[in-house]
TILODREN-821014 format. One line per field, with one value per residue (C-alpha): x, y, z; residue in one letter. Coordinates in Angstrom, 1 decimal. Layout:
% TILODREN-821014
X = c(X, ...)
Y = c(Y, ...)
Z = c(Z, ...)
type = c(A, ...)
% end
This chain:
% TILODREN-821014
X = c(0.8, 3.9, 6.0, 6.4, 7.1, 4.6, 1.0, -0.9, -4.8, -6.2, -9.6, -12.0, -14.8, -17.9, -16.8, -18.0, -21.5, -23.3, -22.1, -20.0, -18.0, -16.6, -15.6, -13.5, -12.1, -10.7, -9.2, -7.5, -6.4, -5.2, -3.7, -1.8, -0.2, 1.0, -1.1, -1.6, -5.1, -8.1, -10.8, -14.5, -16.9, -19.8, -22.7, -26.0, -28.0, -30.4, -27.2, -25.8, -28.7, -32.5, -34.8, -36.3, -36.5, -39.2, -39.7, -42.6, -44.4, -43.5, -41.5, -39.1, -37.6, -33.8, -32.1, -28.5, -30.7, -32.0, -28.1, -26.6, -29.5, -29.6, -25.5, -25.3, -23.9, -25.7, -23.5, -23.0, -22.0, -19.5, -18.6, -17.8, -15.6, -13.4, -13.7, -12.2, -9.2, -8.4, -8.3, -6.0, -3.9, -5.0, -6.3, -10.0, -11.0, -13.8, -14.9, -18.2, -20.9, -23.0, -23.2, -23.8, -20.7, -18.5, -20.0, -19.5, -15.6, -15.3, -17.0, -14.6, -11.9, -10.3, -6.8, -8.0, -11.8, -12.0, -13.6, -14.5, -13.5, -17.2, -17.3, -14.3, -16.8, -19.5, -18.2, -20.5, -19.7, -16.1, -16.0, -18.2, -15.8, -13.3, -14.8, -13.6, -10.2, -9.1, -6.9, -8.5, -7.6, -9.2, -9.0, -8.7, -10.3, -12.3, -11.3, -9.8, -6.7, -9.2, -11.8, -8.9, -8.0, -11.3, -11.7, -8.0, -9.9, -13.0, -10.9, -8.3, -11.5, -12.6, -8.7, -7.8, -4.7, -3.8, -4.6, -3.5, -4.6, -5.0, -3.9, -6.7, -8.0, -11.8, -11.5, -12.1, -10.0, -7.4, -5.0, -1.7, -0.3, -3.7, -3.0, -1.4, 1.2, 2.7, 0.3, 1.5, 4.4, 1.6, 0.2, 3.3, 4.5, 1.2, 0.0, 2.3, 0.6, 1.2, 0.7, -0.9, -1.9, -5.4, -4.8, -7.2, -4.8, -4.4, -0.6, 1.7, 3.7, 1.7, 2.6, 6.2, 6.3, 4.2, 6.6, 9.8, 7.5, 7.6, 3.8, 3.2, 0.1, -1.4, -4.4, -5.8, -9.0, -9.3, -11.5, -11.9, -13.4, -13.1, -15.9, -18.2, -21.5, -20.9, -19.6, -16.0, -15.0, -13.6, -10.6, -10.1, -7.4, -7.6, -5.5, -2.3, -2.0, -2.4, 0.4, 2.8, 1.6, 2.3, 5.9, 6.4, 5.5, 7.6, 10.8, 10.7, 9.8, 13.4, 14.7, 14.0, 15.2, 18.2, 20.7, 23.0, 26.1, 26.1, 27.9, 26.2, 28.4, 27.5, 28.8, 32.5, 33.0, 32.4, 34.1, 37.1, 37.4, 36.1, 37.8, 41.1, 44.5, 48.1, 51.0, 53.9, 54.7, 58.6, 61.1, 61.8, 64.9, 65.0, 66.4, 64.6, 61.9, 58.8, 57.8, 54.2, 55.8, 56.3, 52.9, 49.5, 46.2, 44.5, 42.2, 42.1, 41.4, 44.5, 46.3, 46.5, 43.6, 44.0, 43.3, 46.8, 48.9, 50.0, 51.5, 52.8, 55.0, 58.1, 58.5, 61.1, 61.2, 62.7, 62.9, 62.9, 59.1, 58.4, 56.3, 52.9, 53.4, 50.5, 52.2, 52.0, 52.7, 55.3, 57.4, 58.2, 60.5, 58.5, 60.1, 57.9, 55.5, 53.0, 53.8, 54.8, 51.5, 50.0, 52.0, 49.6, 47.0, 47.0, 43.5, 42.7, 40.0)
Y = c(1.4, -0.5, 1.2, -1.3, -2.2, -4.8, -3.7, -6.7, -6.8, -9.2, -9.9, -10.0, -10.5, -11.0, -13.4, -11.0, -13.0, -9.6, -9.0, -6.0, -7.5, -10.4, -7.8, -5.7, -9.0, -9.9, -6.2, -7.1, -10.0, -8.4, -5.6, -8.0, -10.1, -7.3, -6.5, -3.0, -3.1, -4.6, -5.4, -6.0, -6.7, -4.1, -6.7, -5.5, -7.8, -5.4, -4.3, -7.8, -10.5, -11.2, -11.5, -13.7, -15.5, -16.4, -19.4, -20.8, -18.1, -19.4, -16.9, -18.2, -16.8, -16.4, -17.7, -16.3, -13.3, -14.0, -15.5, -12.0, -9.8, -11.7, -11.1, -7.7, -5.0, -1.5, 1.7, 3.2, -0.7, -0.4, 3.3, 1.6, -0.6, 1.9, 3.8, 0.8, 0.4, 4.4, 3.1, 0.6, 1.8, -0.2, 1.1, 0.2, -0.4, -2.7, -4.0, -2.7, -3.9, -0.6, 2.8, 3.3, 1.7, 3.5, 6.5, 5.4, 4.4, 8.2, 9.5, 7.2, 8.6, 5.5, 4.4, 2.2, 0.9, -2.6, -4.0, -7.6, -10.4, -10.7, -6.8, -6.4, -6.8, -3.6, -0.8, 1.7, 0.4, 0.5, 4.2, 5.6, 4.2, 5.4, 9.1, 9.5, 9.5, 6.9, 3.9, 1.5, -2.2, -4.5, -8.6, -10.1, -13.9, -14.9, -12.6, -12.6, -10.1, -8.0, -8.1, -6.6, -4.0, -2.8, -2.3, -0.2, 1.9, 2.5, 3.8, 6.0, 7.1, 9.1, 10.8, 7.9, 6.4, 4.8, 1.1, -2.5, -5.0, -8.0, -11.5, -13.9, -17.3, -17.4, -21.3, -21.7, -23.1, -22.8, -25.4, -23.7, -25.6, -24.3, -20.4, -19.4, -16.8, -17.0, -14.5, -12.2, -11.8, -10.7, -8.1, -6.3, -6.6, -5.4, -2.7, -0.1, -0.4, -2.0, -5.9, -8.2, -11.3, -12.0, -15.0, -18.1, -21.3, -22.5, -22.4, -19.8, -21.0, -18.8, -15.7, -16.5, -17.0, -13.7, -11.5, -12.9, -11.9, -8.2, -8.0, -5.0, -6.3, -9.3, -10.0, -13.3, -14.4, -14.6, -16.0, -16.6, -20.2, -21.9, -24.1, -21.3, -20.8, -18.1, -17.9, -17.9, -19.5, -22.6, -21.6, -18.9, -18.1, -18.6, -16.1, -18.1, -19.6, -16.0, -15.0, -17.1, -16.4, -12.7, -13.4, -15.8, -13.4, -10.5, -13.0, -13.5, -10.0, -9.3, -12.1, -10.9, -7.0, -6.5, -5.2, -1.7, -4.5, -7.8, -8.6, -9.3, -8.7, -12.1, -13.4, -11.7, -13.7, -17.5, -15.7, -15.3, -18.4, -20.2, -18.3, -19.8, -17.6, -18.2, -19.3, -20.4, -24.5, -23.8, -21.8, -19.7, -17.1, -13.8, -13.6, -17.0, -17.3, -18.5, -21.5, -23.5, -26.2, -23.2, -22.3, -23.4, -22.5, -22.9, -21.3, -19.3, -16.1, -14.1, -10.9, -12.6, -14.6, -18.0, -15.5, -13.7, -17.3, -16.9, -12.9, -14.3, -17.0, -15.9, -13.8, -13.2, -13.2, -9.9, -11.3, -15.1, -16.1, -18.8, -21.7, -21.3, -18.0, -15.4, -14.6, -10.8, -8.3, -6.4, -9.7, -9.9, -8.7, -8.2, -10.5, -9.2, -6.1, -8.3, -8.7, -4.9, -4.0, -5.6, -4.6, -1.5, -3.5, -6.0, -6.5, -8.1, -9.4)
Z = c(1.3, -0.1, -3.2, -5.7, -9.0, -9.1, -8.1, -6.5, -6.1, -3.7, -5.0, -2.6, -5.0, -4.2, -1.3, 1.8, 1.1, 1.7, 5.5, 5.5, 8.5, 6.4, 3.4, 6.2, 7.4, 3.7, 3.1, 6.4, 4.4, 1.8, 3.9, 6.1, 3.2, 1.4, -1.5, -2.8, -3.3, -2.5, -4.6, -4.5, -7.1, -7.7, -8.8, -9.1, -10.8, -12.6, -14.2, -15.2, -15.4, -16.8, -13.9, -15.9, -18.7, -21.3, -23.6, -25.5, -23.9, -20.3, -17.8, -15.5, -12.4, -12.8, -10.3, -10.7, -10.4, -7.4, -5.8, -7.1, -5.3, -1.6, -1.9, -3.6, -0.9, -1.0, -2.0, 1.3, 2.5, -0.3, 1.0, 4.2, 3.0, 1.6, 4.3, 6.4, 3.2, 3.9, 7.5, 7.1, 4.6, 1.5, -1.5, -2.8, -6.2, -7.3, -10.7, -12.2, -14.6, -14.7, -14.6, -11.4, -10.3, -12.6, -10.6, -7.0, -7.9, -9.6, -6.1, -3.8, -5.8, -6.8, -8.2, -11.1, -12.3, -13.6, -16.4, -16.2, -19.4, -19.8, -21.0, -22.9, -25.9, -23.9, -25.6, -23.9, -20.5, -21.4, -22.6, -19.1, -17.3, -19.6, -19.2, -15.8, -16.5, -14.1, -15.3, -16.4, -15.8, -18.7, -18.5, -21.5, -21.0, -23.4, -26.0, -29.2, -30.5, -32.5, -29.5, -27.4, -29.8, -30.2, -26.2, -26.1, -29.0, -27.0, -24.0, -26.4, -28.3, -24.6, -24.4, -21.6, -22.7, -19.1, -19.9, -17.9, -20.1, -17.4, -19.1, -18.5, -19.0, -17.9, -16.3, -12.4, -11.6, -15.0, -15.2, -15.0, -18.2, -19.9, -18.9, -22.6, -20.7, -24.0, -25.3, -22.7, -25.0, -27.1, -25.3, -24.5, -28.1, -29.3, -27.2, -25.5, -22.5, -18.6, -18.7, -16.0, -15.0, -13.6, -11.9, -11.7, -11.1, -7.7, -7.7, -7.5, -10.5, -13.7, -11.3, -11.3, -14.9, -15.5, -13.6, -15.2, -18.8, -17.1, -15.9, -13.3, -12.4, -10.6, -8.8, -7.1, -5.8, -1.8, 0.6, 4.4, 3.7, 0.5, 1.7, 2.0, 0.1, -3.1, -6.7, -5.9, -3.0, -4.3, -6.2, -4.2, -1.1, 2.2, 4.3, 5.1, 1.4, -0.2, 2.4, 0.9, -2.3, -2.2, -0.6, -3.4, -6.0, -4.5, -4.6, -8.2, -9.1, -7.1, -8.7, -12.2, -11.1, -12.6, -10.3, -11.3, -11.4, -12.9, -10.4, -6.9, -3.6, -2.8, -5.7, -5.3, -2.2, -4.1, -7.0, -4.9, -3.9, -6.8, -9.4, -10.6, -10.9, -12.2, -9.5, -9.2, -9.7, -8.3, -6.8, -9.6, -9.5, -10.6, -14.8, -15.7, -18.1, -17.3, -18.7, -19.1, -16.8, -14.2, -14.0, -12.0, -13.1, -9.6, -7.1, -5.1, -7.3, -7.3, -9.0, -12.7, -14.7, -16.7, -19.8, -18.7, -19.0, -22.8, -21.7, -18.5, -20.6, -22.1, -19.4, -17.1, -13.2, -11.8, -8.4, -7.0, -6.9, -4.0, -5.1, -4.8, -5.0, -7.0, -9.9, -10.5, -13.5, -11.1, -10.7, -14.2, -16.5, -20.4, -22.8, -25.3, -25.8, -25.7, -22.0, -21.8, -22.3, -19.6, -16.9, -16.0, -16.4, -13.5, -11.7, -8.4, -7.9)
type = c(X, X, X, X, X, X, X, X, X, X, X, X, X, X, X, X, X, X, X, X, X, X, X, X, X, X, X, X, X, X, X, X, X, X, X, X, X, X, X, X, X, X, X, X, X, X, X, X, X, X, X, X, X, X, X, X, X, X, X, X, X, X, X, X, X, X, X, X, X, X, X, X, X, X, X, X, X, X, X, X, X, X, X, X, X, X, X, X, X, X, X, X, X, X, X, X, X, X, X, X, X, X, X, X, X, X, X, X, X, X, X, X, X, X, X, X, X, X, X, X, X, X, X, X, X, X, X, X, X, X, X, X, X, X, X, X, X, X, X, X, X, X, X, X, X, X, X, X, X, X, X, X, X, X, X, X, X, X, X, X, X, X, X, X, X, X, X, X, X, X, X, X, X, X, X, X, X, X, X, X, X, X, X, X, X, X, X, X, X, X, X, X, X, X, X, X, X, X, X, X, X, X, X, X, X, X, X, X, X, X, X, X, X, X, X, X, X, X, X, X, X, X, X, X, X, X, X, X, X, X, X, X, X, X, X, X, X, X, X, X, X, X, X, X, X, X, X, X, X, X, X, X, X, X, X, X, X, X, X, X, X, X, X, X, X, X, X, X, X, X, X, X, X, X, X, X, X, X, X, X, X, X, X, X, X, X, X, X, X, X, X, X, X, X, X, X, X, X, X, X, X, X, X, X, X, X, X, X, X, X, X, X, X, X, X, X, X, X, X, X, X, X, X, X, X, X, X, X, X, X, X, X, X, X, X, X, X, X, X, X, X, X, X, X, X, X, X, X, X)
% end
């Protein structure tokens, strides 16, 4: 799996529409654009919906119910699939909306267990999954400041105190000027925890931004088809657009690295030549003073900076400087201790 400072989960979802094929097809995906993880969603719908629902003493089927149950993978289908992410060399997480999730991610030995926007308010959910020490990934959509705070309670109250709290605006698809990545400012300000971005638009723009606001975490929706039948399909990625987007989002988290020097090798070279530097305007012969008439402040870069003109004048010229010639400390005589002081100091470059 690829080291990084950025840890990018390609969400698979709930988009494998129940054939285990398809779900080992999207962690290829995943795998082959260069995410860190893979995850599914754990949805079974006795955990999650009513089957049914009762008014004016009439029952009704459900029929989110009924969509979740014909696409709901089995355990050991789920097993499979993480067997198939060990395989490929991809790690497997999924979110969870019950107990018995929370328990098949502890068995699979998972990095990080997700909790969902729609939770953040389930204390007891929140604190199982809490209980198994694992770091836990919490979205925030949906939620208000004091909503968040009490779910980054519930997980301290267990002793877990390894906490991404996921940025999140619960629109599919959210407009990228609605995503509010101000308030992941927020977060990091608030809570001294890792900061993420759980990422609903359909550009790659709100990831940019959210990595050059320090988030080490990202994850986006993917699909084989967007024009397949399912829940998230439609805003979701199709291979070769979630390919770009990973290389997109791995440029600007090495654009916003900041390098040991300030200045990059690649710079030196324009600096060089687009730096300016002090020569001579004439023939001038050794004992004479320089003068501002005597000087160019020119590129190439050269031995003395513009900054060193005012030591450089009053000076005199040990030896007979050509014209055009880099003015260096060593060819003058210090008129002044001004200039005196200098002369040990000359830089090139």
């Amino acid at each position: 799996m690829r080291s990084t400072g950025l840890h990018l989960i390609a969400e698979a979802g709930t988009n494998h529409n129940r054939c285990v094929a398809t779900g080992k097809k999207l962690i290829d995906v995943g795998r082959a654009a260069g995410a860190d993880s893979v995850k599914f969603q754990m949805i079974w719908p006795e955990g999650l919906y009513l089957p049914k629902f009762y008014a004016d003493g009439v029952y009704s089927e459900s029929e989110v119910f009924a969509q979740r149950a014909e696409g709901a993978l089995s355990p050991d289908e789920f097993r499979e699939l993480a067997a198939h992410c060990r395989a490929t060399g991809i790690a497997f997480s999924s979110s969870v909306f019950d107990r018995t999730g929370i328990a098949l991610l502890d068995e699979l030995d998972v990095e990080y267990i997700k909790i969902a926007s729609c939770d953040l308010n389930n204390s007891p959910l929140i604190c199982a999954a809490a209980e198994t020490g694992r770091r836990i990934i919490l979205s925030t959509g949906m939620s208000a400041l004091k909503e968040i705070e009490q779910a980054v309670m519930d997980v301290r109250a267990t002793g877990n105190d390894n906490v991404v709290l996921m940025h999140c605006v619960s629109v599919y698809p959210a407009p990228t000027e609605r995503m509010n990545l101000g308030f992941i400012d927020t977060l990091r300000s608030k809570f001294d925890f890792e900061v993420g971005l759980s990422d609903h638009t359909e550009s790659r723009i709100a990831a940019a931004i959210a990595v050059s606001k320090g988030v080490t975490w990202i994850e986006k929706h993917i699909t084989l088809d967007r024009a397949s039948s399912g829940f998230d399909h439609a805003y979701a990625m199709e291979p070769e657009s979630f390919a770009q987007y990973v290389r997109d989002v791995r440029v600007a988290e090495e654009a916003c690295t900041s390098p040991r020097d300030k200045v990059l090798p690649e710079e030196a070279t324009v600096r060089q030549r687009a730096r300016r530097s002090l020569y001579a305007s004439r023939d001038i012969e050794a004992g004479e003073t320089i003068r501002e008439q005597d000087v160019l402040v020119v590129r190439p870069e050269g031995p003395l900076r513009p900054n060193d003109l005012p030591q450089v004048l009053g000076c005199a010229a040990r030896r007979t400087i050509h014209q055009y010639e880099a003015l260096r400390w060593d060819a003058l005589e210090a008129a002044a201790k001004s200039c005196a002081d200098t002369l040990a100091t000359e830089t090139v470059g």
